[in-house]
DOFI-73054 format. One record per residue (C-alpha): y, z, x; residue in three letters. Coordinates in pm, whole numbers, padded with zeros to 5 digits, always signed. Example, Ala and Ser with C-alpha at 12.3 -4.5 7.8 and 13.67 -1.06 7.14 Angstrom:
! DOFI-73054
-00450+00780+01230ALA-00106+00714+01367SER
! end
This chain:
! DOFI-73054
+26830+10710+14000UNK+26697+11092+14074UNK+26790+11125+13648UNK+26585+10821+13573UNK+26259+10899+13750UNK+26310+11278+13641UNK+26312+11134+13261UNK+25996+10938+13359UNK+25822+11187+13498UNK+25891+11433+13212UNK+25854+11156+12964UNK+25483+11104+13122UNK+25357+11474+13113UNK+25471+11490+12705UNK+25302+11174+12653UNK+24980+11318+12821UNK+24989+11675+12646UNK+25049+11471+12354UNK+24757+11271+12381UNK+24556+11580+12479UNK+24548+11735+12152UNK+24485+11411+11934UNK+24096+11375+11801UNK+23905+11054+11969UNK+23956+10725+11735UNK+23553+10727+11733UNK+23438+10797+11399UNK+23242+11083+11328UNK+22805+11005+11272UNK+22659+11287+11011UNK+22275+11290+11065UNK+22073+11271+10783UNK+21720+11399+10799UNK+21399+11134+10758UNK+21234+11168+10369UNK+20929+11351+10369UNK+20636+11198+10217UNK+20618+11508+09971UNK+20998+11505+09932UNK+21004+11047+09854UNK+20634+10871+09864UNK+20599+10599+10088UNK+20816+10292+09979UNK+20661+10029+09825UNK+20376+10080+09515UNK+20204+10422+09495UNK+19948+10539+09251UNK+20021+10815+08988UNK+19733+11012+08812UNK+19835+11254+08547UNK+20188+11218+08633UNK+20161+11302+09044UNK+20111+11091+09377UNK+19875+11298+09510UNK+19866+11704+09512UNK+19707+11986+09350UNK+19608+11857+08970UNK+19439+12094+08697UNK+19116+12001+08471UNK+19324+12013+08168UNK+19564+11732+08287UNK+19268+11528+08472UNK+19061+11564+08048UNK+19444+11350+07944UNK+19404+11095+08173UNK+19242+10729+08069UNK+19406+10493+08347UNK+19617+10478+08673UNK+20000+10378+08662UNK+20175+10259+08941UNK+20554+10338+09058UNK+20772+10307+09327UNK+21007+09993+09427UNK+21138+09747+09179UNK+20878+09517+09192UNK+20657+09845+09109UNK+20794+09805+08703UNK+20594+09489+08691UNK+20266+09536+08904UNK+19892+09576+08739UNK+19609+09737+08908UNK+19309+09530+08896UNK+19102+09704+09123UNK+19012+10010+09278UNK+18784+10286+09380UNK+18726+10648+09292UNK+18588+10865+09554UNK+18533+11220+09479UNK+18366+11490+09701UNK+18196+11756+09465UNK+18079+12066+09665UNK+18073+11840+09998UNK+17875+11560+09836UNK+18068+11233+09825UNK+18059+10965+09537UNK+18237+10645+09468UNK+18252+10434+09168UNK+18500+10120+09158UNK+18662+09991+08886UNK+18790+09594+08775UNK+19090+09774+08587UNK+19356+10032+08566UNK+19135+10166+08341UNK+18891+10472+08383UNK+18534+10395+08312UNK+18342+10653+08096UNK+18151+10729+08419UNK+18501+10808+08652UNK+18604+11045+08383UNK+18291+11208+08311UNK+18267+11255+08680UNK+18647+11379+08696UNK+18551+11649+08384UNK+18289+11782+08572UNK+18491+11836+08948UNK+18533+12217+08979UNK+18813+12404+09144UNK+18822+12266+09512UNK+18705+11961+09455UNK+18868+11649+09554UNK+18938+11292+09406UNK+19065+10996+09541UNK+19184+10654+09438UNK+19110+10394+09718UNK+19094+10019+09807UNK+19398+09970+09504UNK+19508+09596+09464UNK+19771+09479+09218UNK+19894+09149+09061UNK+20284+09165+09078UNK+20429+09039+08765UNK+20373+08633+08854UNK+20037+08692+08836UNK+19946+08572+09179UNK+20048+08778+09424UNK+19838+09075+09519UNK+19939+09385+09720UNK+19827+09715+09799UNK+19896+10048+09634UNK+19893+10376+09821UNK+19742+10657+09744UNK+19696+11031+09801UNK+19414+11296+09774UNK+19424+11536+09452UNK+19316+11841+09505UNK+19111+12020+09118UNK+19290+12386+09118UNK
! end
């Protein structure tokens, strides 16, 4: 009986130092950091002018622009601005003009041309018809920045 509860015994502290030095069956989380809005634009539609959602943008690629494209989520493929406004602050003086199109007017890009270094532009109040036709939705937008 004393050999039986001495296996036990001994049988028990193996099992424990065994168990000791085996990893825990939960699984191991990696944290992943949140996307930047400079780094992945805000899901859903976004507005690109000369080829950038917002940013620094330079008077030769604002003279190649004639319209706004949109990008972003699937549905983005399909989606056509009908609306929007261009607000620019030249030397601290503000101006809007709006738009019924994706298209610049001759007045937004006559304006644009004539924004100096430090100037800013933005594209506001941006609806679009998703591909039935029907259904509107907003765009976002960033500030550019004339360098």
């Amino acid at each position: 009986m004393k050999s039986t509860i001495k296996n036990f015994l001994f049988s028990a502290a193996v099992l424990l130092l065994t168990c000791s030095f085996v990893g825990s069956p939960v699984s191991h989380v990696e944290r992943t950091p949140k996307p930047t809005l400079k780094s992945a634009p805000v899901g859903g539609i976004y507005v690109v002018f000369a080829g950038k959602f917002g940013g620094n943008v330079s008077k030769k690629e604002i003279a190649s622009q004639r319209e706004l494209k949109v990008e972003g989520c699937d549905i983005a493929n399909a989606a056509r601005i009908f609306q929007y406004t261009l607000v620019t602050t030249k030397n601290g003086k503000t101006s809007s003009l709006q738009s019924k199109s994706n298209a610049l007017t001759q007045e937004m890009i006559t304006q644009l041309k004539s924004l100096a270094p430090g100037d800013e532009f933005e594209f506001k109040q941006i609806k679009a018809y998703l591909s039935n036709g029907k259904d509107v939705v907003d765009v976002h937008a960033k500030k550019y920045v004339v360098v």
